[in-house]
Every structure is written in C-alpha cells, then in structure tokens.
Gaussian input, Z-matrix of N, CA and C with variables (Angstrom, degrees):
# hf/3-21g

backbone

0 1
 N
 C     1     B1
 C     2     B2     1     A1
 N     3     B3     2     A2     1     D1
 C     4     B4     3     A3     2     D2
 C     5     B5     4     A4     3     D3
 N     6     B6     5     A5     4     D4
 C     7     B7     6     A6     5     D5
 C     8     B8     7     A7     6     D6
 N     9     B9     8     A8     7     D7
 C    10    B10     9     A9     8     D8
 C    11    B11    10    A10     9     D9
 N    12    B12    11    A11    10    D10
 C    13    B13    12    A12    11    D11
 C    14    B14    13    A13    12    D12
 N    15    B15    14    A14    13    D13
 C    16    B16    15    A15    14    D14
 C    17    B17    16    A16    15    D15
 N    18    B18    17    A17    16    D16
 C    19    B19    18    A18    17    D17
 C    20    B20    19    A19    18    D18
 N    21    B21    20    A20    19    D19
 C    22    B22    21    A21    20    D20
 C    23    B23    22    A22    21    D21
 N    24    B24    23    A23    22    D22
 C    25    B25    24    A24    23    D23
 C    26    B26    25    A25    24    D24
 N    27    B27    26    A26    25    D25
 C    28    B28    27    A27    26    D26
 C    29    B29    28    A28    27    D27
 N    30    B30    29    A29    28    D28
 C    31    B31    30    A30    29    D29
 C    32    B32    31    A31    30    D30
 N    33    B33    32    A32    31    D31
 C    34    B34    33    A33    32    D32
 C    35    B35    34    A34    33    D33
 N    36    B36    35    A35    34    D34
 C    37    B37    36    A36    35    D35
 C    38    B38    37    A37    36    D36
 N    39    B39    38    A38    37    D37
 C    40    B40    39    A39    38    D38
 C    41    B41    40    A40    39    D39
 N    42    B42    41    A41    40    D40
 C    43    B43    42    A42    41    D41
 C    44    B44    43    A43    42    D42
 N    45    B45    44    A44    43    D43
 C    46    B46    45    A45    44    D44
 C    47    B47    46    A46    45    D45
 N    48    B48    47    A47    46    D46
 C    49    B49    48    A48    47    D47
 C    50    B50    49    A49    48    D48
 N    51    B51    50    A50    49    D49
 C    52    B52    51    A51    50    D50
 C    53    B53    52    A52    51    D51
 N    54    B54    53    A53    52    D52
 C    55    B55    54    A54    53    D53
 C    56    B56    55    A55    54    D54
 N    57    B57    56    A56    55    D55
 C    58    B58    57    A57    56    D56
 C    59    B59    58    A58    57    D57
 N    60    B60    59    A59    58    D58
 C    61    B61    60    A60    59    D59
 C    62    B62    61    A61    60    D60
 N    63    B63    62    A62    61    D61
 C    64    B64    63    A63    62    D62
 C    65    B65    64    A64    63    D63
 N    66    B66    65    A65    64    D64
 C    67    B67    66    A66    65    D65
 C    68    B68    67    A67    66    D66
 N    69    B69    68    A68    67    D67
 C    70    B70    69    A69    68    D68
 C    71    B71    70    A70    69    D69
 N    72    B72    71    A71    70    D70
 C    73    B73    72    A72    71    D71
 C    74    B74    73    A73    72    D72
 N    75    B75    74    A74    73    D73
 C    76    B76    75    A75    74    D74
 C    77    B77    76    A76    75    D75
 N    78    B78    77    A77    76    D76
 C    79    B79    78    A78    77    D77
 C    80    B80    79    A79    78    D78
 N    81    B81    80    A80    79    D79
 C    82    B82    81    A81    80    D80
 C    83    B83    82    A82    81    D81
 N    84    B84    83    A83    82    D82
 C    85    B85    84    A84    83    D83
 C    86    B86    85    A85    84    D84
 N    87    B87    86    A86    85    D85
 C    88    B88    87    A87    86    D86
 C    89    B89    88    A88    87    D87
 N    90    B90    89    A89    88    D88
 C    91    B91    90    A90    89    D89
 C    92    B92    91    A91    90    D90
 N    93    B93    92    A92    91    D91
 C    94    B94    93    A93    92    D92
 C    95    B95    94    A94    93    D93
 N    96    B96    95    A95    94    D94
 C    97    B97    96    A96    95    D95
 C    98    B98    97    A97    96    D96
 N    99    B99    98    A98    97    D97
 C   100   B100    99    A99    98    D98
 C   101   B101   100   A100    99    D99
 N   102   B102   101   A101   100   D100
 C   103   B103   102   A102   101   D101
 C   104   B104   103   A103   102   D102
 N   105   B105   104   A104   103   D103
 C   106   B106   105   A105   104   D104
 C   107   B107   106   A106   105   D105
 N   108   B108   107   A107   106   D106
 C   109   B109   108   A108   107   D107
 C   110   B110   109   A109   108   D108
 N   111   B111   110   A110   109   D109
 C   112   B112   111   A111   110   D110
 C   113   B113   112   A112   111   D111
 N   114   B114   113   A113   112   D112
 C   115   B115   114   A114   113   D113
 C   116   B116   115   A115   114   D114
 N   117   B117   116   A116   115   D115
 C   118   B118   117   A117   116   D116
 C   119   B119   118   A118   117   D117
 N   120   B120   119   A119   118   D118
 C   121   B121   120   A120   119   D119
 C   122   B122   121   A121   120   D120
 N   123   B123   122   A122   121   D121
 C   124   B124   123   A123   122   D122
 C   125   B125   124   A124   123   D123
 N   126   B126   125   A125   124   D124
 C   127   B127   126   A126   125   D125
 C   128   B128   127   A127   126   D126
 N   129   B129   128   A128   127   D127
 C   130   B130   129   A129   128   D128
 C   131   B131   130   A130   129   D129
 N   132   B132   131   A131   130   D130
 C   133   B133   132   A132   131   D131
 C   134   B134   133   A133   132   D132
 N   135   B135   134   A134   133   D133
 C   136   B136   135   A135   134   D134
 C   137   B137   136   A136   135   D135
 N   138   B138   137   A137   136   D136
 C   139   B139   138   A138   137   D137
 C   140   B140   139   A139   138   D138
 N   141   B141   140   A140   139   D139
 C   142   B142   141   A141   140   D140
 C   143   B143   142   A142   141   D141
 N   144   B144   143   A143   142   D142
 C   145   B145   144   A144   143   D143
 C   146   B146   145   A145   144   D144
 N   147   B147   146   A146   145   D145
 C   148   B148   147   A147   146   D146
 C   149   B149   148   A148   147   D147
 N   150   B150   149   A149   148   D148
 C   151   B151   150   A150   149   D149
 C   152   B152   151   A151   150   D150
 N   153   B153   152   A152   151   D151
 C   154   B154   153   A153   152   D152
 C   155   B155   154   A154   153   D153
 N   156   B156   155   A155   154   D154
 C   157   B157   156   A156   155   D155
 C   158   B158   157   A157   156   D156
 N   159   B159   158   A158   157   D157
 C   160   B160   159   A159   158   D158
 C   161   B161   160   A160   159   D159
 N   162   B162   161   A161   160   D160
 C   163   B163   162   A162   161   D161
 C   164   B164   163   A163   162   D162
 N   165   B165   164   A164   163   D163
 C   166   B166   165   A165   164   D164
 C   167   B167   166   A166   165   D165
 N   168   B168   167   A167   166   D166
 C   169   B169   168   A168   167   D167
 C   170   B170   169   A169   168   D168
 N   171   B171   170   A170   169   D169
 C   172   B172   171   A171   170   D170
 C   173   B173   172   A172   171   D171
 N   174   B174   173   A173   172   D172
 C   175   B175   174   A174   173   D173
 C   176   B176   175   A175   174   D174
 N   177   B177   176   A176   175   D175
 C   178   B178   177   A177   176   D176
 C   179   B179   178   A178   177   D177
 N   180   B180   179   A179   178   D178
 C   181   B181   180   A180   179   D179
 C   182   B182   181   A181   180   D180
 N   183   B183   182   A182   181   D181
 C   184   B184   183   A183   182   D182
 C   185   B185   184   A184   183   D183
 N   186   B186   185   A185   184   D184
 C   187   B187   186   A186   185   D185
 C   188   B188   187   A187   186   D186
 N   189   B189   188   A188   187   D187
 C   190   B190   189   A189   188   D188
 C   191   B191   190   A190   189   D189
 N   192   B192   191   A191   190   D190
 C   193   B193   192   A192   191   D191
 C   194   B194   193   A193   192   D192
 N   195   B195   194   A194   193   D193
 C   196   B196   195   A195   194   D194
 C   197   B197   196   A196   195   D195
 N   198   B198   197   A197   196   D196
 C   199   B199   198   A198   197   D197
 C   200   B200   199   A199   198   D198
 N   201   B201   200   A200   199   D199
 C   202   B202   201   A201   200   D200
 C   203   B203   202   A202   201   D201
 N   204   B204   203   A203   202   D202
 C   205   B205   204   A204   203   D203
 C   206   B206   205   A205   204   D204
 N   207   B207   206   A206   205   D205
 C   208   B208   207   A207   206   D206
 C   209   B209   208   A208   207   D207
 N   210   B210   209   A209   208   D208
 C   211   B211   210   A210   209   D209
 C   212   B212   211   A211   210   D210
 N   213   B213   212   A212   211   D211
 C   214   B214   213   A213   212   D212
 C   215   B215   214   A214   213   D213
 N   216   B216   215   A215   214   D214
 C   217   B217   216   A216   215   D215
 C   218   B218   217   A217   216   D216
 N   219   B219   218   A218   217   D217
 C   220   B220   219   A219   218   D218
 C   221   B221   220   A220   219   D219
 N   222   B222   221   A221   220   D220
 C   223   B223   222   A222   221   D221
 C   224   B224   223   A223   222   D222
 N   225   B225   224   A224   223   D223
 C   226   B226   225   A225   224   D224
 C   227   B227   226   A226   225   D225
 N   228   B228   227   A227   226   D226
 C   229   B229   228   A228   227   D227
 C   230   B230   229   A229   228   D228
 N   231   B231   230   A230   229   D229
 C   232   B232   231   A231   230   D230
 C   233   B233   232   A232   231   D231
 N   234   B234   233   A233   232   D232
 C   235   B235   234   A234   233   D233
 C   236   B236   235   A235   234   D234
 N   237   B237   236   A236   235   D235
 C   238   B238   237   A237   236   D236
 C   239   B239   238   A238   237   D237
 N   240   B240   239   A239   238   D238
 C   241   B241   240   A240   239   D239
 C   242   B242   241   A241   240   D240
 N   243   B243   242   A242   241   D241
 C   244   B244   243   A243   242   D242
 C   245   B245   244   A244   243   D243
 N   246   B246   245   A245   244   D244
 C   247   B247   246   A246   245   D245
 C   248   B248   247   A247   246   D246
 N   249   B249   248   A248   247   D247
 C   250   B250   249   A249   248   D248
 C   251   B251   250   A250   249   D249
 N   252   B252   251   A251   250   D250
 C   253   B253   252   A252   251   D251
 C   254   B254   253   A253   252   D252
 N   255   B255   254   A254   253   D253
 C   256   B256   255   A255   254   D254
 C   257   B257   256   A256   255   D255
 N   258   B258   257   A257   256   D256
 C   259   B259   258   A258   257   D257
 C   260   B260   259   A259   258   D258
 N   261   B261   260   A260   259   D259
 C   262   B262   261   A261   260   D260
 C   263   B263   262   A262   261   D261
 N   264   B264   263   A263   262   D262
 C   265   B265   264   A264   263   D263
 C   266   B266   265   A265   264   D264
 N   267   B267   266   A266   265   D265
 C   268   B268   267   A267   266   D266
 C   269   B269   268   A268   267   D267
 N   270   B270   269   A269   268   D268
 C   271   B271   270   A270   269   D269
 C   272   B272   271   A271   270   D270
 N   273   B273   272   A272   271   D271
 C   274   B274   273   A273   272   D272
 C   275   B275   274   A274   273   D273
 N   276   B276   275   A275   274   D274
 C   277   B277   276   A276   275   D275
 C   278   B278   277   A277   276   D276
 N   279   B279   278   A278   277   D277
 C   280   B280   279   A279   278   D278
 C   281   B281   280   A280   279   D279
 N   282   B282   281   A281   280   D280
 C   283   B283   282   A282   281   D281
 C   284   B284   283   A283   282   D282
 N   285   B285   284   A284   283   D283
 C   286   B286   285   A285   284   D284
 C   287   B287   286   A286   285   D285
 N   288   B288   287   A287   286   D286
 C   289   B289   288   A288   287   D287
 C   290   B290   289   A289   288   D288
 N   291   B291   290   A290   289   D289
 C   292   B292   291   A291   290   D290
 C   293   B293   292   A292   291   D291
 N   294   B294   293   A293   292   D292
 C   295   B295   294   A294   293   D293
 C   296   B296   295   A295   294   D294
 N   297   B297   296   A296   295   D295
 C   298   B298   297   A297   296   D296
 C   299   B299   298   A298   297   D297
 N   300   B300   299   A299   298   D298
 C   301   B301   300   A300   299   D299
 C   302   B302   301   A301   300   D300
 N   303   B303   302   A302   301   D301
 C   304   B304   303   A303   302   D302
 C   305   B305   304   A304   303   D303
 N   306   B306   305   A305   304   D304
 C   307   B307   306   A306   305   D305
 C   308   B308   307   A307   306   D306
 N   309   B309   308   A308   307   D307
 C   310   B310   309   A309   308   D308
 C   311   B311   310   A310   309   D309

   B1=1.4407
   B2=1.5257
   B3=1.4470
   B4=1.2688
   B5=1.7340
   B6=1.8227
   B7=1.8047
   B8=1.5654
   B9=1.2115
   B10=1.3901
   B11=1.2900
   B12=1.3697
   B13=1.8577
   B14=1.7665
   B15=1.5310
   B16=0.9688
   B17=1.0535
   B18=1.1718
   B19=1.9160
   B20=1.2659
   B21=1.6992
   B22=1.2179
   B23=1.5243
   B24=1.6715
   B25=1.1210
   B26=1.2452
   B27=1.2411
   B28=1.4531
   B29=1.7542
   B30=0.9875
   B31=1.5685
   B32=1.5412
   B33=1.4775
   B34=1.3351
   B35=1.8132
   B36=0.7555
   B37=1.6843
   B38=1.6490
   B39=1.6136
   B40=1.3384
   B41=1.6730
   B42=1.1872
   B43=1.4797
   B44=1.6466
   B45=1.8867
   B46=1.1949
   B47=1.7355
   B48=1.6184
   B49=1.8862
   B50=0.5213
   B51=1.5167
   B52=1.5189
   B53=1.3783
   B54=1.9166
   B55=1.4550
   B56=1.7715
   B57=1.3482
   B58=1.5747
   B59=1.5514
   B60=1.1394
   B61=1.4265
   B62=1.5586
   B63=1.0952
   B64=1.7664
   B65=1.5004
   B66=0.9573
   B67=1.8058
   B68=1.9729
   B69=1.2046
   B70=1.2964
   B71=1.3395
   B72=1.8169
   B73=1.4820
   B74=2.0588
   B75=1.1180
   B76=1.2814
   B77=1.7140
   B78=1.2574
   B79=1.2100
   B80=2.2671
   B81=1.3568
   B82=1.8953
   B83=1.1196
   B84=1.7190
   B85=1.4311
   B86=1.9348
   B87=1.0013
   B88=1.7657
   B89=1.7613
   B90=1.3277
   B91=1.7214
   B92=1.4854
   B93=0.9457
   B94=1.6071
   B95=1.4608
   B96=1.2983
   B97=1.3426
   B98=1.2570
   B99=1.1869
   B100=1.3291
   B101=1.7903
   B102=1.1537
   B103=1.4751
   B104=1.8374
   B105=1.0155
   B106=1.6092
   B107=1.6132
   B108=1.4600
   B109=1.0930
   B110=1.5828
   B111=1.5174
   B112=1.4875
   B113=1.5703
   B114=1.0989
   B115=1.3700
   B116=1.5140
   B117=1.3835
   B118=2.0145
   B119=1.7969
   B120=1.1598
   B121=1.4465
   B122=1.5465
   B123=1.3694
   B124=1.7661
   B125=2.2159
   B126=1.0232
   B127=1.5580
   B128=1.9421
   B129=1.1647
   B130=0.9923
   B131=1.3075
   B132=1.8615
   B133=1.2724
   B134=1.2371
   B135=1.3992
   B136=1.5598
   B137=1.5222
   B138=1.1213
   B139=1.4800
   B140=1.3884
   B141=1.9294
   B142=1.5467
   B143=1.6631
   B144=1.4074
   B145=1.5380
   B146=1.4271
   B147=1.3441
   B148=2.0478
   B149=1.3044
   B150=1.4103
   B151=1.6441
   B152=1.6259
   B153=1.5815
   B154=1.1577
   B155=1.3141
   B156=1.6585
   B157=1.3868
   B158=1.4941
   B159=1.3420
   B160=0.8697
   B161=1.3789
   B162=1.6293
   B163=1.5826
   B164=1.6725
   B165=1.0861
   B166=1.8542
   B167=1.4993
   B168=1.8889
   B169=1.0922
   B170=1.8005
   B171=1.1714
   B172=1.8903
   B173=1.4351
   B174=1.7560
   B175=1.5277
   B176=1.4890
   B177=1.3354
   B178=1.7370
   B179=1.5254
   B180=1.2259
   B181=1.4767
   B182=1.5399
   B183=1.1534
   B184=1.4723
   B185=1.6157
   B186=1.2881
   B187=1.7517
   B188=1.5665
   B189=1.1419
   B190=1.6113
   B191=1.5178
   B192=1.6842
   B193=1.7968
   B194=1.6504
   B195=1.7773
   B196=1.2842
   B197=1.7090
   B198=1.5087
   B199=1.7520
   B200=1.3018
   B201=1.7804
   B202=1.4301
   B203=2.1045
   B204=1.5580
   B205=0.7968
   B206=1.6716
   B207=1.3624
   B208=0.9341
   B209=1.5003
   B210=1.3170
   B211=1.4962
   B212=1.2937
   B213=1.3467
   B214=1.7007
   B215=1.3905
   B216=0.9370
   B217=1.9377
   B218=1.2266
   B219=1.6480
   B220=1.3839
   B221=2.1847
   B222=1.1855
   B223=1.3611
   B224=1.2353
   B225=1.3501
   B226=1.5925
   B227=1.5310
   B228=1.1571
   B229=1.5280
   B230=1.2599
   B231=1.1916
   B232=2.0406
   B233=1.6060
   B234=1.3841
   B235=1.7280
   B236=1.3926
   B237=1.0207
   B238=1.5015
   B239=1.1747
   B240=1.5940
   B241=1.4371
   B242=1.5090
   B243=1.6751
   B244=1.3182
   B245=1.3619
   B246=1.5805
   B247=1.5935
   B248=1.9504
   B249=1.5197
   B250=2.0130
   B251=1.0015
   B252=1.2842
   B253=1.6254
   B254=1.2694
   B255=1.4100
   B256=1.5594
   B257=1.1850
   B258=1.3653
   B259=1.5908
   B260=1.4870
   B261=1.6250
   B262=1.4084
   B263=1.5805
   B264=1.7588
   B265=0.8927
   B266=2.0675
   B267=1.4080
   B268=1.3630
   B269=1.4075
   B270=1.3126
   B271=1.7690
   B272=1.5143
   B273=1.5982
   B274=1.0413
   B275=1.5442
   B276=1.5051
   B277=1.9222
   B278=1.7606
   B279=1.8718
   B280=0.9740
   B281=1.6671
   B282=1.8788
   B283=0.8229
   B284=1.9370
   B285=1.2839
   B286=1.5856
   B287=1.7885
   B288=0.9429
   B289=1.8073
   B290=1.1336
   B291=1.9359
   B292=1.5146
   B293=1.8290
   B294=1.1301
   B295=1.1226
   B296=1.8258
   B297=1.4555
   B298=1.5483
   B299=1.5165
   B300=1.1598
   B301=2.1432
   B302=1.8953
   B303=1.2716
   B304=1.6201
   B305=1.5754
   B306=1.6686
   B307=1.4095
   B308=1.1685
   B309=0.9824
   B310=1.6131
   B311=1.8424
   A1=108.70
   A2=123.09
   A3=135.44
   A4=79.71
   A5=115.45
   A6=79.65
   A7=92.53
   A8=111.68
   A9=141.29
   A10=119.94
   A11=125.28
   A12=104.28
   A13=83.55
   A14=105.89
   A15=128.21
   A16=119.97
   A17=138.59
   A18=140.51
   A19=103.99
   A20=126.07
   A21=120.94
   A22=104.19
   A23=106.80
   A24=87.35
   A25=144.30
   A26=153.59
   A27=172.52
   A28=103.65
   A29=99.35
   A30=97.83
   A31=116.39
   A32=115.27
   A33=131.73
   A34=107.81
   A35=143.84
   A36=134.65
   A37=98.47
   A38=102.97
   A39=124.27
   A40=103.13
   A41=112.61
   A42=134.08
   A43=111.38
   A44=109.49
   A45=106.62
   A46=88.39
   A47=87.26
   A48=99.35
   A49=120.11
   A50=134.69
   A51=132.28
   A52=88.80
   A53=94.00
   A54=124.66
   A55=91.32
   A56=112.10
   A57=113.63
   A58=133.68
   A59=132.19
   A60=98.49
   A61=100.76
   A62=103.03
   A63=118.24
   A64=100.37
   A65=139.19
   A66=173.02
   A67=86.12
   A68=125.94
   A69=120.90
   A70=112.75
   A71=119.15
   A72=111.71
   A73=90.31
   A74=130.03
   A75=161.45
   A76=93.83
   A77=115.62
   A78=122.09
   A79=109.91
   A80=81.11
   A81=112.51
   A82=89.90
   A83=124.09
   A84=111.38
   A85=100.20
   A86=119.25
   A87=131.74
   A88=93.33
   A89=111.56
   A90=97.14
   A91=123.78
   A92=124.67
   A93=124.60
   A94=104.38
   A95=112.93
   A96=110.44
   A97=104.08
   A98=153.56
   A99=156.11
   A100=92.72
   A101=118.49
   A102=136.35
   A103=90.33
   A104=125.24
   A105=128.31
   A106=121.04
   A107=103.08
   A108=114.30
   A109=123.83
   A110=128.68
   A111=140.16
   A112=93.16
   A113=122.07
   A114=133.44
   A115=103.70
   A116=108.08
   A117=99.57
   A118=140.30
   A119=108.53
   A120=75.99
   A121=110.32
   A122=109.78
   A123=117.28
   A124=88.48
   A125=76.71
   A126=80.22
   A127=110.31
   A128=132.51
   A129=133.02
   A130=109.80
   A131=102.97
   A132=110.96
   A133=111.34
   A134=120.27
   A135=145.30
   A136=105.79
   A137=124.08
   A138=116.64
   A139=111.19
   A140=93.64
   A141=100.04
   A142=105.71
   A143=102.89
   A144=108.14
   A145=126.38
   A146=96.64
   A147=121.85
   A148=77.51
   A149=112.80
   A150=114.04
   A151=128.06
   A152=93.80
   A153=115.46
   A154=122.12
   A155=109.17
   A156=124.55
   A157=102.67
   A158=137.14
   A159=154.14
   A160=125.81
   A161=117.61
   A162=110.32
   A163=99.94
   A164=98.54
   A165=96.36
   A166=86.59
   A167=98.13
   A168=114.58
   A169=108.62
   A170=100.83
   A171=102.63
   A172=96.74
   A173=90.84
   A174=100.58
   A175=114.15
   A176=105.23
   A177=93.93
   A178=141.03
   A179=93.47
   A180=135.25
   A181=92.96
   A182=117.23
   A183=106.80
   A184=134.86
   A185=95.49
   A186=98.05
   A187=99.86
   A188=115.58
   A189=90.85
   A190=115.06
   A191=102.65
   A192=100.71
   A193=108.62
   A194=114.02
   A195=130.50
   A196=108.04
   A197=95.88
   A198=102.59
   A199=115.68
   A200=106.53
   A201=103.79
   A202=110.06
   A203=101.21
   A204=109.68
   A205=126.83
   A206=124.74
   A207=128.47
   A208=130.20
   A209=101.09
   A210=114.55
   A211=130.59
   A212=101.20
   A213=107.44
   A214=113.72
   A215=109.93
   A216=106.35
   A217=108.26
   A218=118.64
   A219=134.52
   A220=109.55
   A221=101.43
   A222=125.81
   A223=113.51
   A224=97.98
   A225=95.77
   A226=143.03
   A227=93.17
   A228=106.98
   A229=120.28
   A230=104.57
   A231=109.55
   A232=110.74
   A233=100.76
   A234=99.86
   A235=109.29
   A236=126.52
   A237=142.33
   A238=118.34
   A239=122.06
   A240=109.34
   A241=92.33
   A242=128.21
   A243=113.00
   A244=124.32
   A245=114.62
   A246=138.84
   A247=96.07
   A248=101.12
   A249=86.03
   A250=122.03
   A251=112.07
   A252=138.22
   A253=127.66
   A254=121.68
   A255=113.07
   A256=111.80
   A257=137.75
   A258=151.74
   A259=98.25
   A260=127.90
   A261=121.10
   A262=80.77
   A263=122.27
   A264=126.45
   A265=100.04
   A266=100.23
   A267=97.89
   A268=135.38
   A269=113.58
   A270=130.30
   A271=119.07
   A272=112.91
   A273=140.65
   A274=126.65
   A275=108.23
   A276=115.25
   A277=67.95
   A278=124.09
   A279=122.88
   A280=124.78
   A281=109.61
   A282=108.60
   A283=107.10
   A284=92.76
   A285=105.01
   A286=113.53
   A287=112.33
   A288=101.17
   A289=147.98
   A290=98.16
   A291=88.66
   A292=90.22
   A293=123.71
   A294=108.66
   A295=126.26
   A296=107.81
   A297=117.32
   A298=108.61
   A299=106.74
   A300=110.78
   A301=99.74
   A302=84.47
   A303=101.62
   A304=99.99
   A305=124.08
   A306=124.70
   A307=113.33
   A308=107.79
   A309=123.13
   A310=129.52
   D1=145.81
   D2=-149.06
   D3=-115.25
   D4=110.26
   D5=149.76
   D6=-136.05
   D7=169.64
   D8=168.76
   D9=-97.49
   D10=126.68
   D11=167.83
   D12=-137.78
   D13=163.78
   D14=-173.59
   D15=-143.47
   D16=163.36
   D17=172.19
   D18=-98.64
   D19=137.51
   D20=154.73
   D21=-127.41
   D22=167.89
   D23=-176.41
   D24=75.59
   D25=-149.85
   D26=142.90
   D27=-84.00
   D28=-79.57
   D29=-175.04
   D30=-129.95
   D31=63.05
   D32=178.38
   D33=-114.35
   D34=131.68
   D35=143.25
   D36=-108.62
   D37=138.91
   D38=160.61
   D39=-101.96
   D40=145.81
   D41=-174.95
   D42=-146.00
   D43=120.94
   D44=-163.83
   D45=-150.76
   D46=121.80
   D47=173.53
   D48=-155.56
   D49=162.95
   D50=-150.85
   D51=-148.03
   D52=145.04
   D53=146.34
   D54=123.55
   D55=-116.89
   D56=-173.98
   D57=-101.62
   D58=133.14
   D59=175.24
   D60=-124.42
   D61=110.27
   D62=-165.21
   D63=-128.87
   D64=177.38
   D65=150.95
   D66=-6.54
   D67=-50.06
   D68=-162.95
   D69=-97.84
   D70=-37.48
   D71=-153.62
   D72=-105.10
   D73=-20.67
   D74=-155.87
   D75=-75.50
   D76=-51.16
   D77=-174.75
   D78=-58.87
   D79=-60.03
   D80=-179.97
   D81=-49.68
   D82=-60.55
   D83=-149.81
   D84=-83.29
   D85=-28.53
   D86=175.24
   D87=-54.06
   D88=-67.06
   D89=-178.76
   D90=-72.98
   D91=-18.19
   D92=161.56
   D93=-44.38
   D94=-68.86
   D95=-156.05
   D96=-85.94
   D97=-16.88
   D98=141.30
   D99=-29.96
   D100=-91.52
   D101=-150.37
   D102=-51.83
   D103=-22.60
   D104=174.09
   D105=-78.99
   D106=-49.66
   D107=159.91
   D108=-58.99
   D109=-27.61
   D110=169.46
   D111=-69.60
   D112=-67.60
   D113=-143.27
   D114=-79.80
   D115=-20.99
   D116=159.94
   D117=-30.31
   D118=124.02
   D119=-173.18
   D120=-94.83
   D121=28.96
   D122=-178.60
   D123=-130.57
   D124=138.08
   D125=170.84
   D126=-66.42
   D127=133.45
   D128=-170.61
   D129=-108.93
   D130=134.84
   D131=173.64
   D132=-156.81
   D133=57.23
   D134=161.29
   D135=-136.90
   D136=111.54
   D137=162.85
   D138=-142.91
   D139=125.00
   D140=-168.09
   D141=-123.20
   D142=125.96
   D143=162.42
   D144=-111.55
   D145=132.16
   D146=178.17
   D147=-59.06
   D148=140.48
   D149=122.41
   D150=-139.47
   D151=43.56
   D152=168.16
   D153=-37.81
   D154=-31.34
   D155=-152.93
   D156=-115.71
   D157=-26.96
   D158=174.65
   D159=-60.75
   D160=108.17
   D161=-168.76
   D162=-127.19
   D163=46.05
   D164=164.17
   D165=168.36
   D166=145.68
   D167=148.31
   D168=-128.62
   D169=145.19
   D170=163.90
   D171=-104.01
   D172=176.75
   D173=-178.78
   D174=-72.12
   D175=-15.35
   D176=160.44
   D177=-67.72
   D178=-22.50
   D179=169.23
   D180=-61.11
   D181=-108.81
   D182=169.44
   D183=-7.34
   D184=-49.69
   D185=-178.06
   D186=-68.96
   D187=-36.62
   D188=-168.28
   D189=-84.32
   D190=-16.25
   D191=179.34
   D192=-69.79
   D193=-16.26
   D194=170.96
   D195=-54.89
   D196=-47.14
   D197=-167.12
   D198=-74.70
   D199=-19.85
   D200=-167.66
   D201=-91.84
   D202=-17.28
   D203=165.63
   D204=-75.85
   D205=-19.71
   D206=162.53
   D207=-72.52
   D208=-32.19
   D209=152.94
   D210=-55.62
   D211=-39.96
   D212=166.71
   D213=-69.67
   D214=-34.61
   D215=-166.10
   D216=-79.36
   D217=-30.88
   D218=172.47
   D219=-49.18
   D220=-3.56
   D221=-144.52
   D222=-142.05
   D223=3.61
   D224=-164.19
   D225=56.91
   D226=8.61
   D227=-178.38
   D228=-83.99
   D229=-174.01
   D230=166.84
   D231=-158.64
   D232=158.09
   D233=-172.18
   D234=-120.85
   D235=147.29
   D236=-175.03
   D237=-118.67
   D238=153.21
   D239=-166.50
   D240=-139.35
   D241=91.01
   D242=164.75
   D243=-76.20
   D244=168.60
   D245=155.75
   D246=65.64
   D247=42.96
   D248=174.00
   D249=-128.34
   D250=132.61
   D251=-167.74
   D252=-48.97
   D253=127.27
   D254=-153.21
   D255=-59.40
   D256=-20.88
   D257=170.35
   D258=-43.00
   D259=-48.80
   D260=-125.76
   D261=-117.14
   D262=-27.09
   D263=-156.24
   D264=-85.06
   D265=-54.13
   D266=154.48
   D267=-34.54
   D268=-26.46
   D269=159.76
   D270=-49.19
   D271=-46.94
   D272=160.68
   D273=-50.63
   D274=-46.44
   D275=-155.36
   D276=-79.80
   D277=-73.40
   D278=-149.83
   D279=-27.55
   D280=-29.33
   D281=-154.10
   D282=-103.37
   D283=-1.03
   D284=-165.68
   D285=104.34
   D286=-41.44
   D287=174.26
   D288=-28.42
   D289=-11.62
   D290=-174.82
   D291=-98.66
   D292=24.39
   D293=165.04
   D294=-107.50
   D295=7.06
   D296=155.53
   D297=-110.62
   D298=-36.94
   D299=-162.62
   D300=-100.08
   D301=124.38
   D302=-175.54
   D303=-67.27
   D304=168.21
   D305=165.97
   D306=-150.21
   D307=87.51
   D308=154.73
   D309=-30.79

C-alpha cells in the first residue's frame, strides 16, 4: 500500500493511499499516521483522509480509522474522510460513523 501523509496548516495532516485497507495494509497505514500525528510539532486536530484511491475496507480497516479518531478527539480534533465511494462509504453508515466522522 502506497500512502502519503502531509502537513497542512498548523495542525492539519492530510493522508492519501491507495488500494486496500484490510488485516495486512490497515495495520502500516494505522501506524504511519499515528507516528505523524505523535511526531507533530503542533498538537494536531485536523485529520484528513483521501480515499479516492481506496477500494476496500475490512473491519479492521474500520477499527483503526475508529482508533485514529479517538485519538483526535482525545485532542480535540476531528477526522475527515475525502473523495469515498458510496460502496466503501456504506461500510461506514452501516457501522455508525457517519455520525462522529465527517464525509466530504
């Protein structure tokens, strides 16, 4: 899995990757952005993910966009989810998410 993260802002990271986030790639992409979010030197409380690129989530997948959002809120933050496909996004309503995580 390909991801990108970036700084915007003061205390924004954008995060953009493509392909799956299942049992294997879900894990990689959960500590990336964790270890980015630690390693800020502004406390962060914008965090936005592409998933333009993204054509599967599992429920692990889920659990960790769960964890990263909890991290944010712990923080005052909030997480955003651009460019995702009503397939993947339905992954989401089913589970309750679209009622903390915004969707762009």
């Amino acid at each position: 899995m390909e991801i990108s993260i970036k700084n915007f802002g003061i205390s924004g990271i954008y995060v953009k990757a493509e392909g799956r986030l299942d049992l294997d790639s879900a894990v990689e992409y959960g500590s990336k952005i964790k270890d980015a979010i630690e390693d800020a030197d502004e406390t962060i409380t914008e965090l936005v993910l592409d998933f333009s690129d993204i054509t599967f989530i599992s429920s692990f997948g889920l659990k960790v966009i769960l964890e990263l959002y909890k991290q944010l809120k712990a923080q005052n933050g909030s997480v955003k989810i651009k460019n995702i496909s009503e397939q993947i996004k339905s992954s989401f309503t089913m589970v309750g998410f679209d009622k903390f995580i915004e969707f762009e």
